[in-house]
N, CA, C and O atoms as a CHARMM CRD file, in Angstrom:
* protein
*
  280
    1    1 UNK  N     89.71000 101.37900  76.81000 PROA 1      0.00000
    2    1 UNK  CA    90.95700 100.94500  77.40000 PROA 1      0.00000
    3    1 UNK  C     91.34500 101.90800  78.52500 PROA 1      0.00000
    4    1 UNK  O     91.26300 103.12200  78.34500 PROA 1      0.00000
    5    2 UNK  N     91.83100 101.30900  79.85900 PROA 2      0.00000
    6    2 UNK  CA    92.33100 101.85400  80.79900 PROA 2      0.00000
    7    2 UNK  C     93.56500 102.84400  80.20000 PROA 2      0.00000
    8    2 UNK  O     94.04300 102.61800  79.08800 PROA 2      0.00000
    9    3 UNK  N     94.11400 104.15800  81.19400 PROA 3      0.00000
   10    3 UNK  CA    94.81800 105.13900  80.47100 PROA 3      0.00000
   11    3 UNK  C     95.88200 104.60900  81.85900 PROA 3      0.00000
   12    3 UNK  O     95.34000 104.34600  82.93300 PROA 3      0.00000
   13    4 UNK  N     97.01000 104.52300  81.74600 PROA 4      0.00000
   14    4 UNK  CA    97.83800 103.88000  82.77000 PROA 4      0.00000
   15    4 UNK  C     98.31900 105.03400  83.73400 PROA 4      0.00000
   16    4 UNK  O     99.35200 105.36100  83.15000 PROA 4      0.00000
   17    5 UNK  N     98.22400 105.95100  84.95800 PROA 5      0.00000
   18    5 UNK  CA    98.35900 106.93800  85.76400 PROA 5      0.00000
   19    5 UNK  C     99.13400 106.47400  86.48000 PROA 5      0.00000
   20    5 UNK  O     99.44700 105.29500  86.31600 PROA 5      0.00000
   21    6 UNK  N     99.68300 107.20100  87.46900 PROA 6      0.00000
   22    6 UNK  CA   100.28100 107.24700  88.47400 PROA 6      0.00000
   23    6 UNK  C     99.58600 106.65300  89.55800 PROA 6      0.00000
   24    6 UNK  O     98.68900 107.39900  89.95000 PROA 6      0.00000
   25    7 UNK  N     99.67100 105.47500  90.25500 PROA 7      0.00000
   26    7 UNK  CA    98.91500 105.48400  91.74700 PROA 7      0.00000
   27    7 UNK  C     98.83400 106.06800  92.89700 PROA 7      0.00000
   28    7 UNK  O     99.63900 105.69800  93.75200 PROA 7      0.00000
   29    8 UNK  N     98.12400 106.83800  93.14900 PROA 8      0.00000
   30    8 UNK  CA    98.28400 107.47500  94.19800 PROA 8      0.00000
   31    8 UNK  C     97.22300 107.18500  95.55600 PROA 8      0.00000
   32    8 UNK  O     96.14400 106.86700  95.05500 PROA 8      0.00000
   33    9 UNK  N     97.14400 107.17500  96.59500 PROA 9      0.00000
   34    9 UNK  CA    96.65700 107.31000  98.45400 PROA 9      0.00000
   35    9 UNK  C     94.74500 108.09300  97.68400 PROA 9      0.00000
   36    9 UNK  O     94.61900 109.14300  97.05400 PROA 9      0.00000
   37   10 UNK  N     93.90800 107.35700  97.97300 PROA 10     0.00000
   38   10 UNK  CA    92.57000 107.72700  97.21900 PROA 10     0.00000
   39   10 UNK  C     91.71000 107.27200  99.06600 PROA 10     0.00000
   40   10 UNK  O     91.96900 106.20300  99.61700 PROA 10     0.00000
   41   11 UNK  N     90.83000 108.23400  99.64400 PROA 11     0.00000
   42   11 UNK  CA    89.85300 107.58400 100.53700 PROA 11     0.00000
   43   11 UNK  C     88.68900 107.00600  99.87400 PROA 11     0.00000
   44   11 UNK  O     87.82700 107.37200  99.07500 PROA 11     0.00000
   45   12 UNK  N     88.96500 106.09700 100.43600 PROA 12     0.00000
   46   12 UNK  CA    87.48000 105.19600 100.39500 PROA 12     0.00000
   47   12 UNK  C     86.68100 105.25300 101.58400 PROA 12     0.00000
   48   12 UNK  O     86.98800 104.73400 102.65800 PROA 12     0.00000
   49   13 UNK  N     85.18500 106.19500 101.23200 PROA 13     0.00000
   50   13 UNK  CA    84.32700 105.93600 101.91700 PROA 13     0.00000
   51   13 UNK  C     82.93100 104.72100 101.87900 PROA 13     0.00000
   52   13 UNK  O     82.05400 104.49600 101.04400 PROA 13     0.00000
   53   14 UNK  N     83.28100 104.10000 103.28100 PROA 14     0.00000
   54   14 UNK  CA    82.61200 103.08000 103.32700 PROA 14     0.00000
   55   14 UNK  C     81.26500 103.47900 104.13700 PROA 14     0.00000
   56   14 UNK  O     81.43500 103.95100 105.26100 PROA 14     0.00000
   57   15 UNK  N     80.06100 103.34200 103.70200 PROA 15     0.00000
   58   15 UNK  CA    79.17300 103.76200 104.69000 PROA 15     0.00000
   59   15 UNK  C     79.04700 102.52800 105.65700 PROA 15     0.00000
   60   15 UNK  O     79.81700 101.56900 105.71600 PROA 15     0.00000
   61   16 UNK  N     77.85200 102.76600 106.44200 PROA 16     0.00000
   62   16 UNK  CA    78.02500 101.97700 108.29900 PROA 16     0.00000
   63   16 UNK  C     76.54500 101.07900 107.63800 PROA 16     0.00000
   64   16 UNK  O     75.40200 101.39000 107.30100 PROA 16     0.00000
   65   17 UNK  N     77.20100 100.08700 107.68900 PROA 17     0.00000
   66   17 UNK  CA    76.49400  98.46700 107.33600 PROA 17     0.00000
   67   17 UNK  C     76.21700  97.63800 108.28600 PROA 17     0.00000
   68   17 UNK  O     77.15300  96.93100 108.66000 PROA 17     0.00000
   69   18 UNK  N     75.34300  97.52500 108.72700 PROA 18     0.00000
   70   18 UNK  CA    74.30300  96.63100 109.54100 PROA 18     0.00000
   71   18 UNK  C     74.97700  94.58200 109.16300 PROA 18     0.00000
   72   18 UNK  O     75.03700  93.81500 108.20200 PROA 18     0.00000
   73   19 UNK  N     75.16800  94.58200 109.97600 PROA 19     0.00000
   74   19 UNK  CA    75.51900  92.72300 109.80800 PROA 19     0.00000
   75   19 UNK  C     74.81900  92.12500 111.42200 PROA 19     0.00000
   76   19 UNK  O     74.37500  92.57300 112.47900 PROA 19     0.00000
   77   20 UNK  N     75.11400  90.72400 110.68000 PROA 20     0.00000
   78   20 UNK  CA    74.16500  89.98500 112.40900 PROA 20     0.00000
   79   20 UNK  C     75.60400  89.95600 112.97600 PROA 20     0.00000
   80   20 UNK  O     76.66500  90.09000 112.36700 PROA 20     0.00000
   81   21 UNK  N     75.35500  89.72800 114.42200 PROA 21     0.00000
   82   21 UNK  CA    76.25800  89.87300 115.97600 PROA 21     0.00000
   83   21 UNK  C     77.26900  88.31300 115.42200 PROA 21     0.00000
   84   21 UNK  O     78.49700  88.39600 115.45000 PROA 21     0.00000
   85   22 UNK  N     76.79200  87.38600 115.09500 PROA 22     0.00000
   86   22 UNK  CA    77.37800  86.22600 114.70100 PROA 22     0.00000
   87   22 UNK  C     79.00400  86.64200 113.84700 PROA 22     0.00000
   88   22 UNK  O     80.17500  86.50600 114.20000 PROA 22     0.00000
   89   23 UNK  N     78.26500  87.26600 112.43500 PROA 23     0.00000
   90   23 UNK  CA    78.97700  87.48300 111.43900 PROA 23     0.00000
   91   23 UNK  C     79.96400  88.63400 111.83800 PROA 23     0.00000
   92   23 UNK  O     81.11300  88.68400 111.39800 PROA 23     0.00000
   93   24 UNK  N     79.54500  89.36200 112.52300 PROA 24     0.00000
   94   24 UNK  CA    80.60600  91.26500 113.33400 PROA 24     0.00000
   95   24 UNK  C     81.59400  89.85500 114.11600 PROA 24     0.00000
   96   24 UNK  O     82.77200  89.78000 113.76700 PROA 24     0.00000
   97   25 UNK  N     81.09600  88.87500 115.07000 PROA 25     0.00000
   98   25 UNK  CA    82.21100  88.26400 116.04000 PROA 25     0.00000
   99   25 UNK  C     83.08500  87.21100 115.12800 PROA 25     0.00000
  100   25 UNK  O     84.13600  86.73400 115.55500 PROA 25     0.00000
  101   26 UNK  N     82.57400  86.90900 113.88800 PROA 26     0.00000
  102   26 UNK  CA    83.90200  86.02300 113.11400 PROA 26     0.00000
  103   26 UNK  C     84.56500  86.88100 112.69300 PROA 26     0.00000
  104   26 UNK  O     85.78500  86.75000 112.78900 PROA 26     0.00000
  105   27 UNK  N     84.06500  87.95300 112.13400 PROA 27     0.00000
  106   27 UNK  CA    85.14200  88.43800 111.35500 PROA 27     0.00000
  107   27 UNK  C     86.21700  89.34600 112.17200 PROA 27     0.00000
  108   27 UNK  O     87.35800  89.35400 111.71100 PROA 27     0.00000
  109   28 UNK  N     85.94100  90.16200 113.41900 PROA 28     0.00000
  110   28 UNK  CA    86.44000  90.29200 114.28400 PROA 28     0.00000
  111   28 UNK  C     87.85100  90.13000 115.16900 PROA 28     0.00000
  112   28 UNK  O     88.83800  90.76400 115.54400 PROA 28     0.00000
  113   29 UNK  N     87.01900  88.40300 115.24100 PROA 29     0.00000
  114   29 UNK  CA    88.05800  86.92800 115.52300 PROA 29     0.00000
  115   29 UNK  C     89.32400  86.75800 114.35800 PROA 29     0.00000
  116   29 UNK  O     90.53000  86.62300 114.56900 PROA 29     0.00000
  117   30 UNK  N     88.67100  86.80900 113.20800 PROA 30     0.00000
  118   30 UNK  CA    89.39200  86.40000 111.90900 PROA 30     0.00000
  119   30 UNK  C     90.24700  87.68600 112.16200 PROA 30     0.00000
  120   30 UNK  O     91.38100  87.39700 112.54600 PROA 30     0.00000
  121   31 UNK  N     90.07000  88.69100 112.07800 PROA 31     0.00000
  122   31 UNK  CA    91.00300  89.94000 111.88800 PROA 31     0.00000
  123   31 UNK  C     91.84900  89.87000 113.06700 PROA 31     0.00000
  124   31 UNK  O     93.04000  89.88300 112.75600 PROA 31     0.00000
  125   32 UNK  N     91.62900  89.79800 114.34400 PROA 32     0.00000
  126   32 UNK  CA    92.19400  89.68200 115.40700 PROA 32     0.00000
  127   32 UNK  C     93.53200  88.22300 115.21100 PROA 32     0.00000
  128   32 UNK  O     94.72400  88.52800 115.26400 PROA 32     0.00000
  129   33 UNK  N     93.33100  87.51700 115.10900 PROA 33     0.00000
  130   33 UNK  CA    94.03700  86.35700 114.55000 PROA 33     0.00000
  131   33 UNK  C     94.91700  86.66200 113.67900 PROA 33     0.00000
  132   33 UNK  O     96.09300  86.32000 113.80600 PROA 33     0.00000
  133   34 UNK  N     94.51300  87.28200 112.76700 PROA 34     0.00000
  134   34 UNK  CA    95.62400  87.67600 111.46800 PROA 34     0.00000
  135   34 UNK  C     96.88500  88.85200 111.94300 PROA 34     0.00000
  136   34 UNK  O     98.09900  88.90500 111.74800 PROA 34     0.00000
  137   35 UNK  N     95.86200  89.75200 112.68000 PROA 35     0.00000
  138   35 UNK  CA    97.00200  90.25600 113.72600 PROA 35     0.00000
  139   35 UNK  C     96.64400  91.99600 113.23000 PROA 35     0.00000
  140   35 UNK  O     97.08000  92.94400 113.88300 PROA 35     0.00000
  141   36 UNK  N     95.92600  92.13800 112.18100 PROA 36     0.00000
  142   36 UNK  CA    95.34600  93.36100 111.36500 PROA 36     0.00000
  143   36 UNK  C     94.01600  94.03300 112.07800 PROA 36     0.00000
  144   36 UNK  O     93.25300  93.37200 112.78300 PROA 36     0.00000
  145   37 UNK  N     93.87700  95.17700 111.85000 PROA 37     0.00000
  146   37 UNK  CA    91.95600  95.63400 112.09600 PROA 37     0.00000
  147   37 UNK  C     91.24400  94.83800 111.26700 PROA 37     0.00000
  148   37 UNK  O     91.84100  94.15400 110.43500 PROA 37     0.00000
  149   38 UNK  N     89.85300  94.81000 111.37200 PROA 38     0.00000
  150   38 UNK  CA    88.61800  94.13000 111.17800 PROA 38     0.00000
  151   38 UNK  C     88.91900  95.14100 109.44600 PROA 38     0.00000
  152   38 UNK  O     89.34300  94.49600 108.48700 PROA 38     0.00000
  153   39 UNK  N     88.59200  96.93100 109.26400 PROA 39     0.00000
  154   39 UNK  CA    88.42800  97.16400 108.29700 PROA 39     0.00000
  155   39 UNK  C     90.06800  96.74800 107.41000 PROA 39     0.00000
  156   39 UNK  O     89.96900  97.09600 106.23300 PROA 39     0.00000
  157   40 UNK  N     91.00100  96.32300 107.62000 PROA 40     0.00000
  158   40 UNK  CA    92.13700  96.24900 106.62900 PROA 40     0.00000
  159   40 UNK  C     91.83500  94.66000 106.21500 PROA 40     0.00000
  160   40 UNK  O     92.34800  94.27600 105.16400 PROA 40     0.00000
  161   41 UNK  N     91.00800  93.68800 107.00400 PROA 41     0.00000
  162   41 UNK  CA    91.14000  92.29300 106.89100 PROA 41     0.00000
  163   41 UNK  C     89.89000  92.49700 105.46300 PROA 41     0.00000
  164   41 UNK  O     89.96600  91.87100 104.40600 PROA 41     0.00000
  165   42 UNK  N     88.69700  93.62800 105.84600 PROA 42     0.00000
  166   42 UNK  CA    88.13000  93.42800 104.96300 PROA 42     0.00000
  167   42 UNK  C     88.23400  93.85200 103.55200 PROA 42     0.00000
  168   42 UNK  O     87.58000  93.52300 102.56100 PROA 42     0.00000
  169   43 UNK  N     89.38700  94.80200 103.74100 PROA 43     0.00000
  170   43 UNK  CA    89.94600  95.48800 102.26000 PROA 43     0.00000
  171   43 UNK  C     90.38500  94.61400 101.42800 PROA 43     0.00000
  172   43 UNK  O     90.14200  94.47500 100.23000 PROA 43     0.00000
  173   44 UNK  N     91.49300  93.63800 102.59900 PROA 44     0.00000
  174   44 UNK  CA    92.64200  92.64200 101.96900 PROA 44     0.00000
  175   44 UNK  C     91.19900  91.29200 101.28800 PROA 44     0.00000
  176   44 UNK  O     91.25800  90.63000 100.25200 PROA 44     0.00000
  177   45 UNK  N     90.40800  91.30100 102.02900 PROA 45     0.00000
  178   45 UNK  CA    89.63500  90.03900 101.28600 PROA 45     0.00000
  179   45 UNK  C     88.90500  90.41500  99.87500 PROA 45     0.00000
  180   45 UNK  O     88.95000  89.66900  98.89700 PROA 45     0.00000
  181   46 UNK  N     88.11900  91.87200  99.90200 PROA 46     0.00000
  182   46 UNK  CA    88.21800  92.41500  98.63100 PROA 46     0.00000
  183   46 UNK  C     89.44600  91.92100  97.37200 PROA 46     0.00000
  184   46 UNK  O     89.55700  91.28500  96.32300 PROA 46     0.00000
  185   47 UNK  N     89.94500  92.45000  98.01400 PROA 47     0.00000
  186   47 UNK  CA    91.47100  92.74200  96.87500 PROA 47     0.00000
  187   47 UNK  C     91.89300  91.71500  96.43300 PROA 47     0.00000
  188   47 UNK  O     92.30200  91.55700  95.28200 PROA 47     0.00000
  189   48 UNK  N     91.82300  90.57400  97.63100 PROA 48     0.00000
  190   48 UNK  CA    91.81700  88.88600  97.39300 PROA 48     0.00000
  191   48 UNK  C     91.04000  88.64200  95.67800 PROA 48     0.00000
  192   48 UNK  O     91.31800  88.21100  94.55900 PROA 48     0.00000
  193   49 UNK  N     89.99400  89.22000  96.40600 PROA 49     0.00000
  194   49 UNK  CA    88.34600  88.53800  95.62300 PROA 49     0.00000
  195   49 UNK  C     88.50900  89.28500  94.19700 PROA 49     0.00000
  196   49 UNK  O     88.32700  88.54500  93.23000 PROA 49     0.00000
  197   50 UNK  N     88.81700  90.61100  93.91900 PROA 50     0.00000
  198   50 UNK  CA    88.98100  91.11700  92.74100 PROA 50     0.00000
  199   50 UNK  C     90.15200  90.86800  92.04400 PROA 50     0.00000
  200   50 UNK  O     90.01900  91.04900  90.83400 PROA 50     0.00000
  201   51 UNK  N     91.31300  90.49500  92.41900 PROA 51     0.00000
  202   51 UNK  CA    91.93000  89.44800  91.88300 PROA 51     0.00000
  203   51 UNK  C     91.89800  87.94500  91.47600 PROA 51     0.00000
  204   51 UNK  O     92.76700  87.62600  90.66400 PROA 51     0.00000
  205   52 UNK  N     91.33800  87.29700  91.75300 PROA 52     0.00000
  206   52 UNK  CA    90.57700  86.18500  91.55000 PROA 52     0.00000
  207   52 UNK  C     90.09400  86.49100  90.44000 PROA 52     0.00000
  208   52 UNK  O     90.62200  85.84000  89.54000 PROA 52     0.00000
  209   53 UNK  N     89.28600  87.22800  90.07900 PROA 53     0.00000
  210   53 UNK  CA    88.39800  87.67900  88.65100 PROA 53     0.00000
  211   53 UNK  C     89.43200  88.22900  87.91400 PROA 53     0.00000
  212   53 UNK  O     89.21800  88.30600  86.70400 PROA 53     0.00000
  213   54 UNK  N     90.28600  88.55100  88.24100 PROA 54     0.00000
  214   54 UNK  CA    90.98300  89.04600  86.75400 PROA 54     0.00000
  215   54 UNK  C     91.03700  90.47500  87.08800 PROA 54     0.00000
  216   54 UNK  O     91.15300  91.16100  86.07200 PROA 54     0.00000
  217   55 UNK  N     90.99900  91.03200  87.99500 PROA 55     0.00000
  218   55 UNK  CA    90.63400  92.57100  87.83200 PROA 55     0.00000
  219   55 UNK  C     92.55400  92.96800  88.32100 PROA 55     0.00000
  220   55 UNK  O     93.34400  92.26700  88.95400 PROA 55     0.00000
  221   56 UNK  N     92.70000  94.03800  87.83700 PROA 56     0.00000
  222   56 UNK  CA    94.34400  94.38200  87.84600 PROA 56     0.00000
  223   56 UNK  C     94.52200  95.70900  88.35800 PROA 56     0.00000
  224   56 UNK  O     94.08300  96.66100  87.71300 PROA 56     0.00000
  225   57 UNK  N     95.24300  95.91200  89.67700 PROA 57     0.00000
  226   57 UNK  CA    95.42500  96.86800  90.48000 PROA 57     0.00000
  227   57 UNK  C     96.84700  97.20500  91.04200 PROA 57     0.00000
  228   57 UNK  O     96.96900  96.35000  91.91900 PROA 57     0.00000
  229   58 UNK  N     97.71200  97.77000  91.04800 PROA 58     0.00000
  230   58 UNK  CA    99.00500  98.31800  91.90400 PROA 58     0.00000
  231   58 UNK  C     99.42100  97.88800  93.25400 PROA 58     0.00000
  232   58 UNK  O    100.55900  97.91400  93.72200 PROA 58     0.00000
  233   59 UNK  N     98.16000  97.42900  93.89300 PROA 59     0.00000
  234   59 UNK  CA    98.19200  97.61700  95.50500 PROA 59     0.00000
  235   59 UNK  C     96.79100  97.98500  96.10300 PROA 59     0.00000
  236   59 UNK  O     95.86400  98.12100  95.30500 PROA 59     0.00000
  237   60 UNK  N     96.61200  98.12000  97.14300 PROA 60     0.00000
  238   60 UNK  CA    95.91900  97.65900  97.80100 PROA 60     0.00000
  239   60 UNK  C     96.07800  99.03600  99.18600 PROA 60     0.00000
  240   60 UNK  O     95.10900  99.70900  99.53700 PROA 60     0.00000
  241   61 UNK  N     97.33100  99.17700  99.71300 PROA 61     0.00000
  242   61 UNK  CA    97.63400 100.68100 100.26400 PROA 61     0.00000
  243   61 UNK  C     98.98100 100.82200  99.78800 PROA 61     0.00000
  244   61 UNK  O     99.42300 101.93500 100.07300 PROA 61     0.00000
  245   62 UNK  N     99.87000 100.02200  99.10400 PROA 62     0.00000
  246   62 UNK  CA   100.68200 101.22400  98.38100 PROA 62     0.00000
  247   62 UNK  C    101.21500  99.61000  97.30400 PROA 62     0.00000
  248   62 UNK  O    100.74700  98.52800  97.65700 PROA 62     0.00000
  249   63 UNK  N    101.95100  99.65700  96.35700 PROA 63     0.00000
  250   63 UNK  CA   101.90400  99.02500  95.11900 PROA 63     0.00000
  251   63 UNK  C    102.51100  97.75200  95.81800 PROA 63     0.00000
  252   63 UNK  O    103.26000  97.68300  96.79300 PROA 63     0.00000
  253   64 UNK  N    102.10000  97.00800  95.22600 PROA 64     0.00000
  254   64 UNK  CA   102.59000  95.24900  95.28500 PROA 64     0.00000
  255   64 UNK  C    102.28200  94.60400  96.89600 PROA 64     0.00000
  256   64 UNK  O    102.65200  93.47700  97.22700 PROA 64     0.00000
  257   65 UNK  N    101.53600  95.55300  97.80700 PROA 65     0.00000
  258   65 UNK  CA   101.34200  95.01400  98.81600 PROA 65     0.00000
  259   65 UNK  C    100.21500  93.48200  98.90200 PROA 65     0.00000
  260   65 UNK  O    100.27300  92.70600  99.85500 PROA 65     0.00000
  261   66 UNK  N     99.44600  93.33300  97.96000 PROA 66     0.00000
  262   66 UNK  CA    98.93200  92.35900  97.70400 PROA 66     0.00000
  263   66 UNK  C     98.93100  91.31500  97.29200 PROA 66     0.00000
  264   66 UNK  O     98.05200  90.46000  97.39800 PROA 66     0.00000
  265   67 UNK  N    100.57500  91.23200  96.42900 PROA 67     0.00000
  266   67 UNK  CA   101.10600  90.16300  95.78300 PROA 67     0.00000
  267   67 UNK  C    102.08300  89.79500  96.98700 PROA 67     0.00000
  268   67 UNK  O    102.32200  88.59400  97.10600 PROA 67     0.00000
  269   68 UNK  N    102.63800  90.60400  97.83400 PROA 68     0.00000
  270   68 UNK  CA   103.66100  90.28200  98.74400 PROA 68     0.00000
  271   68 UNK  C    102.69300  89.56100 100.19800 PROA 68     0.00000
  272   68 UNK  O    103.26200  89.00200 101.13500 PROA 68     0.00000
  273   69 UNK  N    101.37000  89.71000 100.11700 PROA 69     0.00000
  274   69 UNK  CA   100.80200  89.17900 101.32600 PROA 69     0.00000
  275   69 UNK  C    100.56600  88.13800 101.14800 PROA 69     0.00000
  276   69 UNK  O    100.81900  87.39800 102.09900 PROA 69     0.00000
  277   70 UNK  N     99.97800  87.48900  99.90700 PROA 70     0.00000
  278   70 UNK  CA   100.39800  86.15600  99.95800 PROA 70     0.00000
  279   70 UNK  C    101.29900  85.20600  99.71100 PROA 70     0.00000
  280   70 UNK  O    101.07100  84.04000 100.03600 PROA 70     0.00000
């Protein structure tokens, strides 16, 4: 069983991932559109996606920002 802590500001290092020129210009587009950077569009689709499954988190960069984005 999870031990319930305090949430706190954690870096996430992402290493440098190779994608085709196609897939770098949608998502790009998509982030640009939403009005966010490319890496926050891809955090928020994570966070999307691990919610979907059931997985249970505080936030996303600081608590309830993920329930309030959609």
């Amino acid at each position: 069983m999870l031990q319930k802590t305090a949430d706190r500001p954690a870096t996430l290092a992402l290493g440098t991932s190779r994608v085709t020129t196609t897939f770098r210009d949608a998502l790009d587009d998509a982030a640009n559109r939403s009005g966010i950077s490319t890496h926050e569009f891809v955090l928020r689709a994570a966070a999307e996606k691990l919610q979907a499954s059931g997985r249970h988190f505080s936030g996303l960069f600081s608590p309830g920002d993920v329930n309030a984005a959609r």
